[in-house]
N, C-alpha and C positions, 0 to 999 in steps of 0.2 A: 895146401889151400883148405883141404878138411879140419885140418888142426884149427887154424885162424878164426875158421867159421863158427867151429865149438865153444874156443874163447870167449867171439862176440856172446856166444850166447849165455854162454857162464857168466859173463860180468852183466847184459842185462839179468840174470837169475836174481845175482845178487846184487844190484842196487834197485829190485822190484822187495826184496827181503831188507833190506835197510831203510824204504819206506813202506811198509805194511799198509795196503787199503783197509779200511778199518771198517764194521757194520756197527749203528747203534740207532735205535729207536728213539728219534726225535719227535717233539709238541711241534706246533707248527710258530717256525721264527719268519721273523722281520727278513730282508735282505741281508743287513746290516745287523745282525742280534745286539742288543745293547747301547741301541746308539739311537737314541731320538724318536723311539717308536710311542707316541701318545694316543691310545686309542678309548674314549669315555665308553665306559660298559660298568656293570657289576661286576663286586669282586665273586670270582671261581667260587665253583664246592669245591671242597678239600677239607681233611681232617688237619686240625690245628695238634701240633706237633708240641711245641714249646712256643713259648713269647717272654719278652724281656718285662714285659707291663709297660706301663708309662713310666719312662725312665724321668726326674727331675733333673735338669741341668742348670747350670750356671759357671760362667767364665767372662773373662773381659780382658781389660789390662792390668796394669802393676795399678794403676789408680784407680780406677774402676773394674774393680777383682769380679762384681756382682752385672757388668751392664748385661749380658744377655742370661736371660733367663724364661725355663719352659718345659715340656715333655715332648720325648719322642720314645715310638714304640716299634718294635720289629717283631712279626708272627711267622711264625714260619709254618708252613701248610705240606702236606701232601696229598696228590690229586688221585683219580681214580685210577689212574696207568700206575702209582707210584712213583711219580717226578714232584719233586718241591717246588716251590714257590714263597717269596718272600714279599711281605708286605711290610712297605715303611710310612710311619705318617708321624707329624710333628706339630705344635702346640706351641708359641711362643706368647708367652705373658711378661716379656721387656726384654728391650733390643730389638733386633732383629738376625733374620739367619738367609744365608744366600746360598749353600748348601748342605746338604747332608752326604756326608761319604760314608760308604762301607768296605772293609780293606780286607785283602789277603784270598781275593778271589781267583782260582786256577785258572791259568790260562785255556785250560781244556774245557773249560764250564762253557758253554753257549746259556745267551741268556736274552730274551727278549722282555720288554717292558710295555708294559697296561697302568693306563692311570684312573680314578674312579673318585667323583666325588667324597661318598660314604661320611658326609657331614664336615668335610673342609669347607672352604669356600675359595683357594689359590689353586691354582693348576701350575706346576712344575712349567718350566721354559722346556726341559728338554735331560734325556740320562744320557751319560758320557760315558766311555769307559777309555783305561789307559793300559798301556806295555807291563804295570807294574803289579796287575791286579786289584786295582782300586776302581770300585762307580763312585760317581758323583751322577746326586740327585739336585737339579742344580734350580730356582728359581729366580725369576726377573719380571714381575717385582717379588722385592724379597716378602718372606715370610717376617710379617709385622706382629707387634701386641695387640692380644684380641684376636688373631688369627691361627686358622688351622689351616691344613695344608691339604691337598688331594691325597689319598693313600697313592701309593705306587708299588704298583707289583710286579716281580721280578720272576718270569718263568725260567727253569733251569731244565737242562739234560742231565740234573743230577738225580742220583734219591738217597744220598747222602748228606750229611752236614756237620759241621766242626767248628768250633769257637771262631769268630773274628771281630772284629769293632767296627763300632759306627762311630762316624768323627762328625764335628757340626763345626761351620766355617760363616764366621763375617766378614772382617775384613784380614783377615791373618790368624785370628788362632783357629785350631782345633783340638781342641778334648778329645780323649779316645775315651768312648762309654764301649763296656761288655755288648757283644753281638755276635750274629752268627752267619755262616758263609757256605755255598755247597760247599761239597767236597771232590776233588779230582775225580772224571770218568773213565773208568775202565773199558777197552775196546775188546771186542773178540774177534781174530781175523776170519776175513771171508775168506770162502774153500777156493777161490780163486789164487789168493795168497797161495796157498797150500801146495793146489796143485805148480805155484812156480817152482816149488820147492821140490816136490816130486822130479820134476823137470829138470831141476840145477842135478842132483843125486844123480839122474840118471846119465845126463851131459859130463858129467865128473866121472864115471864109471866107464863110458866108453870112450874118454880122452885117455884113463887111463890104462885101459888096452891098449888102444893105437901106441904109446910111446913105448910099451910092451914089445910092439913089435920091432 
């Protein structure tokens, strides 16, 4: 019966070791990080890191090679703790644009979203994120000529960051313009973790007496 009991305890050891509770210092997120969070404020202090500038674009169809066209720009910031933040805003002088995505973002990023006037005049309907690492920055009504967009800022648990793109969407295409994405969060385990591990060692060391005997 001693044996059996040690067992249980060895495999909960080791499926508390095959999911590690993890500690990290997080900004303060939404419920739901990334999803729908519109809150009108000023954009954060933060040291500006790198920015794309006002990127020009222009795409359309096989006929209309040139219908949309305009600037969009992506800043990437870092705040006083040392977590990023990414600011996007967009400029359309012909066509129109109904979103802006930025790709290739880790699953492990949590990310909450602030949107701010800062000289737009559209406000985003709402940011989206998907299984694939993609947001979409999505508006309705779309982003027209003559129009600028709300900035929208993207808080991260990161304080890293690495190449990715931002894509622009009307009704089907999307262009991949140079942009930039956090980068995967590293966890450190809690001493919690640890001691289960202590625990498993010690549970394994006197299983392995008793079969001794």
């Amino acid at each position: 019966m001693k044996r059996v009991i040690l067992a249980l305890a060895m495999i909960v050891t080791l499926l508390g070791l095959i999911v590690p509770v993890s500690a990290t210092n997080l900004p303060p997120f939404t419920p739901s990080p990334g999803v729908a969070a519109t809150i009108v404020g000023s954009i954060p202090t933060g040291n500006l890191l790198v920015s794309t500038g006002p990127v020009f674009f222009s795409f359309g169809t096989i006929a209309n090679p040139t219908k949309n066209q305009g600037y969009v720009i992506e800043n990437v910031y870092k705040d006083n703790a040392g977590f990023l933040f990414f600011l996007f805003q967009i400029n359309v002088t012909k066509g129109d644009i109904k979103t802006i995505s930025t790709g290739d973002w880790d699953n492990s990023v949590k990310i909450d979203v602030q949107d701010t006037a800062a000289g737009g005049t559209l406000q985003p309907q709402g940011v989206d994120r998907n299984g694939f690492g993609t947001v979409g920055i999505n508006f309705n009504p779309l982003v027209m000529p003559g129009q600028t967009s709300y900035a929208v800022i993207l808080y991260t648990n990161s304080k890293s960051f690495i190449p990715g793109a931002i894509g622009l969407i009307d009704t089907g295409s999307n262009p991949s313009i140079p942009g930039f994405v956090a980068d995967a969060v590293t966890t450190t385990p809690e001493p919690a973790t640890l001691s289960l591990l202590g625990f498993g060692l010690v549970g394994l060391g006197t299983l392995r007496k008793k079969l001794r005997k």
